[in-house]
Every structure is written in structure tokens, then in C-alpha cells.
N, C-alpha and C positions, 0 to 999 in steps of 0.2 A: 821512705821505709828502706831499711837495711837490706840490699836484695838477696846478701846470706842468710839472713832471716827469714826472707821470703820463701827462699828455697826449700829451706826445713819446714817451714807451713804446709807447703804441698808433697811431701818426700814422698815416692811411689808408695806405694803399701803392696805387700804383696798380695794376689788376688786370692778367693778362696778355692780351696781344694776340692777341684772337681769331681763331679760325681758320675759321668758320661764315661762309658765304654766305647773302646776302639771301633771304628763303626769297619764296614766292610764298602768295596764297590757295588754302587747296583747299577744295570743296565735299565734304561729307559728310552722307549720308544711314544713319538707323536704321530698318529698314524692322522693328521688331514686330508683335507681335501673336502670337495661341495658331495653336499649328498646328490642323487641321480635327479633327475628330470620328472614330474609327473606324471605319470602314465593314463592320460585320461581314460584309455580303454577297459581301466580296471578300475573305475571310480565308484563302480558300484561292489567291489569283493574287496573288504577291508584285510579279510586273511591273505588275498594274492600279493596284498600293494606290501603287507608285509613281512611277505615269504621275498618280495623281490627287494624290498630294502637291507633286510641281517643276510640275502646272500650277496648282495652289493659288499658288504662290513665285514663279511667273513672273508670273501676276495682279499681286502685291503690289507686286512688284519693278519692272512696267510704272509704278506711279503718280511712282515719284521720278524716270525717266529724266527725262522734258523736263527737269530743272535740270541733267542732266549732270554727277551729281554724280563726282567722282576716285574714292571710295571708299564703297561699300555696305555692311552689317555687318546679318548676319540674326541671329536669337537663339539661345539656346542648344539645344541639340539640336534644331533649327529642323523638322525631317524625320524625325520620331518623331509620329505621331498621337497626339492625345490618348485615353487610356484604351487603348492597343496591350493586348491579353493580353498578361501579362509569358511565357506557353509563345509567343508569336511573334516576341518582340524579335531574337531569335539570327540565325530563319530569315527575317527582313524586313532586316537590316539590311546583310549585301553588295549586293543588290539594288537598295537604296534607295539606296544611297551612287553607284552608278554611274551609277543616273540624275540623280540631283540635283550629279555632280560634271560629267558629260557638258550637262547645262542651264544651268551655272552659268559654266562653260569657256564656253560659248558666249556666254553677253549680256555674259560681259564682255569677250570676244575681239570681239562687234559694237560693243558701249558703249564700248571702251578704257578698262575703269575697274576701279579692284580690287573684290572683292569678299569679305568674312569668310563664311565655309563654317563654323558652329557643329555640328558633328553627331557621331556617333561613328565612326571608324575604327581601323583597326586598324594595331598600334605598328608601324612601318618592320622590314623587317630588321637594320638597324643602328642600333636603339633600343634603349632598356633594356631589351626583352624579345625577343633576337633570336631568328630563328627561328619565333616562336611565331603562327601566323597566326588563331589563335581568342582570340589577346587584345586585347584593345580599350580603347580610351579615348576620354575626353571630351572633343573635340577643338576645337580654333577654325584651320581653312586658310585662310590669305588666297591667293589666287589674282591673279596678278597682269595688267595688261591684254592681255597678249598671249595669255591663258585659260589661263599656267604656273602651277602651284603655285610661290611664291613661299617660303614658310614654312608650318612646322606647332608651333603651339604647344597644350599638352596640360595639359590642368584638373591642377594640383598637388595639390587639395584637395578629394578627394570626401567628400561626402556621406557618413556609411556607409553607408549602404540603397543607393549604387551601387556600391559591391564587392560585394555582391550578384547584382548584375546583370551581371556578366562582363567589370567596368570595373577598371582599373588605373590611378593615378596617374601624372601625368607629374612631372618631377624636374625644375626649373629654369626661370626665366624665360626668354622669344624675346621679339627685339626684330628687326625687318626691315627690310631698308634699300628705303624706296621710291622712287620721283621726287619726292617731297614732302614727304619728312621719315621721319625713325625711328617705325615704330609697334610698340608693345608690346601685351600679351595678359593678360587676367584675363577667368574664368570663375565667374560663379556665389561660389560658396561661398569661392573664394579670398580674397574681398574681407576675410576674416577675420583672415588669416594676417600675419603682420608680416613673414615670412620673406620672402616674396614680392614685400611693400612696397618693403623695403630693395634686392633686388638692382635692383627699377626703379631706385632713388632713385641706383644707382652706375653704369645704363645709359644714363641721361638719355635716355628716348623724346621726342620730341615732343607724341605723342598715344598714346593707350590707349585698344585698344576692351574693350568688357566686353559680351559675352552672356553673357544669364543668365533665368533666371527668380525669381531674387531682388533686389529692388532695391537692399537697401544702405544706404537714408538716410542720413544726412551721414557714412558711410565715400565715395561717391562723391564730394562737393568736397572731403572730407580726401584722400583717394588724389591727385586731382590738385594741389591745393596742396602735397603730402610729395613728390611727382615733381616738379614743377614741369612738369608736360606737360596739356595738355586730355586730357579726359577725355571719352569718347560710351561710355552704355549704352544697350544695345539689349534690351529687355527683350521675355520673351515670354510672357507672364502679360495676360488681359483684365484691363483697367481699372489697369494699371499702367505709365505712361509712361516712356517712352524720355529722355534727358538728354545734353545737352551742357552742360558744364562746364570753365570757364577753366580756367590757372593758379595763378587766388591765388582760385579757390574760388566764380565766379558763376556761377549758371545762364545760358545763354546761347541755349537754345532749348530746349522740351521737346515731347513730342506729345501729345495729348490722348486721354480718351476715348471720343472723337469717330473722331478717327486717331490710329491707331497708329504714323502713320508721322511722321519727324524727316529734315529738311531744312535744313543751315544751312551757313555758308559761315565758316573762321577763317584764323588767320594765325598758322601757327605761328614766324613770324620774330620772338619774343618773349622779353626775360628779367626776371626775378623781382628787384627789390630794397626794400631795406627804407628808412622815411624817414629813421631815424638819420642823420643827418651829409648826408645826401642832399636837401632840402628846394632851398636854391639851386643847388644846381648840375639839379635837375631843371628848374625853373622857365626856367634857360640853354640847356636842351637844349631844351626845348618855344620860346623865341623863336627861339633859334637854325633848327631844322629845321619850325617851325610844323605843317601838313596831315602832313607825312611822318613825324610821328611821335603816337602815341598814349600818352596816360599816363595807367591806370585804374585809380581804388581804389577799393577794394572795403569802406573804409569797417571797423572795427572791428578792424581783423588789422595794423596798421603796415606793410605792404608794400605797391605798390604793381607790376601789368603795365605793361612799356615794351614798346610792338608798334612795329615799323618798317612804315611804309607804301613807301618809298624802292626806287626798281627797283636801285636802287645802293648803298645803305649798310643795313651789314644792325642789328638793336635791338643785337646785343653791341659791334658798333663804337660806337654813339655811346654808348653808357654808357663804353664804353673812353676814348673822343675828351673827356669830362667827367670824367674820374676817378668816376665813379659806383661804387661798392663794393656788388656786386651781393647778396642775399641769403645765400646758402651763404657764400660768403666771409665778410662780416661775422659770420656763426654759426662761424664757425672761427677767427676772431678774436677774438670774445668768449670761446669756449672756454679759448684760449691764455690771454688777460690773467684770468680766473678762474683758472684752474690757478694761473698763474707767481702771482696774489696770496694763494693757499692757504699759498706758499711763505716768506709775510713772518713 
């Protein structure tokens, strides 16, 4: 084949014209760490164990306010003490949910800021399991700043040893529309599942939070470079830190075990492309828009993050304004001219 022929085969196309607004920074906070110790002394006052658990979380939750962060994200069953008698889980956990949802309603209705609710509750009426008010799942509720339930998305993927436990899977990804961008939900164990991967990858979140008490290792910069969204896990296991992670897969702040707590500030007004065919026309968008634009590689993966700094042009416009052929695209391109070349 004529490889100038070829070339004209595939000749970029310019992408289509985006319809996404300039996003803004938001601040985000992982407030981990193990929930307290069982207190056997109060094994028989379900309201003490959880007056002493939401003032354990309100402690915790005090240290990030001064950054005013948009969005808090506590861990997974954040309001289950460690070592609970599994004969008290059943009769502790209306109890605890009403306190820790009535505490949590609150700092974020004074804070104006969301906040992730990881704990167990029980499936909706009109959930998969309607009717049934003794079943329950592993939940993640973001609550939104005016102290509403905003969303409730439900661990897909238990553990078996927690169907045991009176737990029942949820069925489908949630993705939530905020003042700051689409955020989606993975729990724990999910982090496994490709099932789960892919419907992110067709919801396009911005950001994904993850409680869990499992960290994950590099499934958490693969989740966010296969989403193309940041990535915050909130972990809640001693001496296992909390992660923020880009787009194309960099840690971007983590917490120590020192603190457990994670503080960072991103922008998700950002898109994914790859350097094929892209090299000078990036170089034109960075003279062109200088400071208001960021272009960050991450060095061994050929893609590169375009962040928009611009209170007016959002990163998918100026890839569009430069013909820049964003990642996914260029892989459905390549797809295509493999295919059609299978066919010579």
C-alpha cells in the first residue's frame, strides 16, 4: 500500500465541539484513619457507643475545615468500631446511622461542603430490595451542602464474609451531578471488578472517591487513568494512606502515617491526550495561552494532562481550537484503521 495513501486514510479529523464549561478548582479533603476501639462498657447503650463514635468523626473532620475544603470523604464503614461483637452489629447499626447522618447533615449544612457518608444502611424502598427494611448494604451517601442526601451509591462487590453479615450488593455504578463536577463511587473490594471499571469509563466522572479499607496499589492510578477522572482514596486501615491521583495516573498528594488526613486542592477542567501526532500543535497551545494552560506528562505512558487554568476557556476548547485529537478518540481511531487493515 502507498503509505501516502495511507496517511490520508487516517488524516486527523478534527474533534467535535465541546460542550463542557470552564470548571473551577475544588478543594478535597480524605479524612482516614481506623475507626475507635469497642468500648465494651457500653455494649449495652446503643445511643452512648454512638454519641461516642460522630464525636470521634467530628474531632477528625474539625482538623481539615480551616482549608474549606468543597468535598470531605470519610472511609469505609467509617461508624462500625473496631472489633463490634458481630451478635451487636444488627442492634447498633439504626442507631448509629441516625446519629452519624443527623452530625454529618449538620457540619456540612454549617461548612457548605459535601461530604461521603461510607457506612451501612439500609436498601431504599424503591431499591433492588423493596420493601425489606432489615437488608442492608455497604454504602457510600454524599450529602450535599445544604445537609441533603444527594446520592447513594452501594458496594457492588462484597467481600463474601459480608453477606454474612446481613449485607447485600448494590447493582450499578452512581455518578452525581455536583456544583463541581460529576463524582462517582467505588468501595473497597470493587476496585477488582472490570465490570464496574467500564461503566465509569462510559459515565465519564470527573473525580472518584473510593472508601475502603483496602488500598488497591497501582489498581488506584489505573482506575484513574482507565476513567480519565482523579481519583481520592480514603482509606481507613492504621498506617495505610489516603491518595490523590491525577488523570494520566500521578500521585498528587497522599497522607501520612503521621496523619491520616489528606488535604489537596485540583482542577478538574482537564482532558487526556496522547502525544502521537500531537507534539506541535501542544507546543502552539502552551505559546498561544501560556500561565492559563497546563500541560503535564507523566513521563513513560505517551499521554499527556491539558488542565485549563482560564476563568473563560475551558482544556476541551483549546484542544478543539488546535485540533488536538484527544486520547479515546485517537484509540478509536486506531481501532478503526487496524480493523479496516485486517481487511487487505
Amino acid at each position: 500500500m502507498n503509505p501516502s495513501r495511507l496517511d490520508e486514510a487516517v488524516a486527523i479529523a478534527p474533534p467535535p465541539a465541546p460542550v463542557r464549561k470552564p470548571g473551577r478548582r475544588v478543594t478535597v479533603s480524605a479524612v482516614g484513619g481506623p475507626s475507635p476501639e469497642f468500648p465494651p462498657a457500653l455494649s449495652e447503650d446503643c445511643s452512648r457507643l454512638a454519641e461516642v463514635m460522630a464525636a470521634h468523626w467530628e474531632r477528625e473532620i474539625a482538623g481539615v475545615l480551616p482549608d474549606r475544603p468543597d468535598l470531605i470523604v470519610l472511609p469505609e464503614m467509617c461508624d462500625r468500631f473496631a472489633h463490634t461483637p458481630p451478635a451487636l452489629l444488627e442492634k447498633i447499626r439504626p442507631v448509629m446511622l441516625t446519629h452519624m447522618t443527623r452530625l454529618l447533615s449538620r457540619l456540612a449544612r454549617e461548612n457548605r461542603c459535601y461530604i461521603v457518608h461510607a457506612t451501612a444502611a439500609p436498601v431504599p424502598a424503591s431499591g433492588t430490595y423493596p420493601g425489606a427494611d432489615d437488608v442492608w448494604q455497604n454504602v457510600a451517601i454524599l450529602i450535599g451542602r445544604d445537609g441533603r442526601e444527594v446520592a447513594r451509591y452501594a458496594k457492588n462487590w462484597l467481600v463474601v464474609t459480608e453477606t454474612g453479615r446481613g449485607l447485600v450488593p448494590g447493582a450499578g455504578a452512581c455518578v452525581a451531578e455536583c456544583d463541581f463536577g460529576r463524582v462517582g463511587f467505588a468501595i473497597c473490594f470493587d476496585l477488582n471488578f472490570s465490570e464496574l471499571l467500564e461503566s465509569y469509563r462510559r459515565l465519564r466522572p470527573d473525580l472518584i472517591v473510593f472508601p475502603s479499607h483496602y488500598h488497591g496499589g497501582f489498581q488506584q492510578p489505573a482506575w484513574a487513568y482507565e476513567t480519565r477522572a482523579h481519583f481520592l482514596g480514603c482509606m481507613g486501615m492504621a498506617g495505610i494512606n489516603s491518595e490523590l491521583w491525577s488523570p494520566v495516573g500521578m500521585r498528587l498528594a497522599a497522607s501520612t502515617h503521621y496523619c491520616p488526613q489528606l488535604t489537596a486542592t485540583l482542577n478538574p477542567d482537564c482532558v487526556v491526550a496522547h502525544l502521537d501526532f500531537n507534539q506541535e500543535k501542544l507546543r502552539a497551545l502552551k505559546a498561544r495561552y501560556g500561565r492559563d494552560v497546563t500541560i503535564t506528562d507523566p513521563g513513560q505512558l505517551g499521554s499527556v494532562l491539558i488542565t485549563s487554568n482560564s476563568e473563560t476557556l475551558g482544556a476541551a476548547d483549546m484542544a478543539h481550537e488546535f485540533r488536538i485529537e484527544l486520547l479515546d478518540d485517537y484509540l478509536a481511531r486506531s481501532r478503526r484503521v487496524n480493523h479496516n487493515a485486517r481487511k487487505i
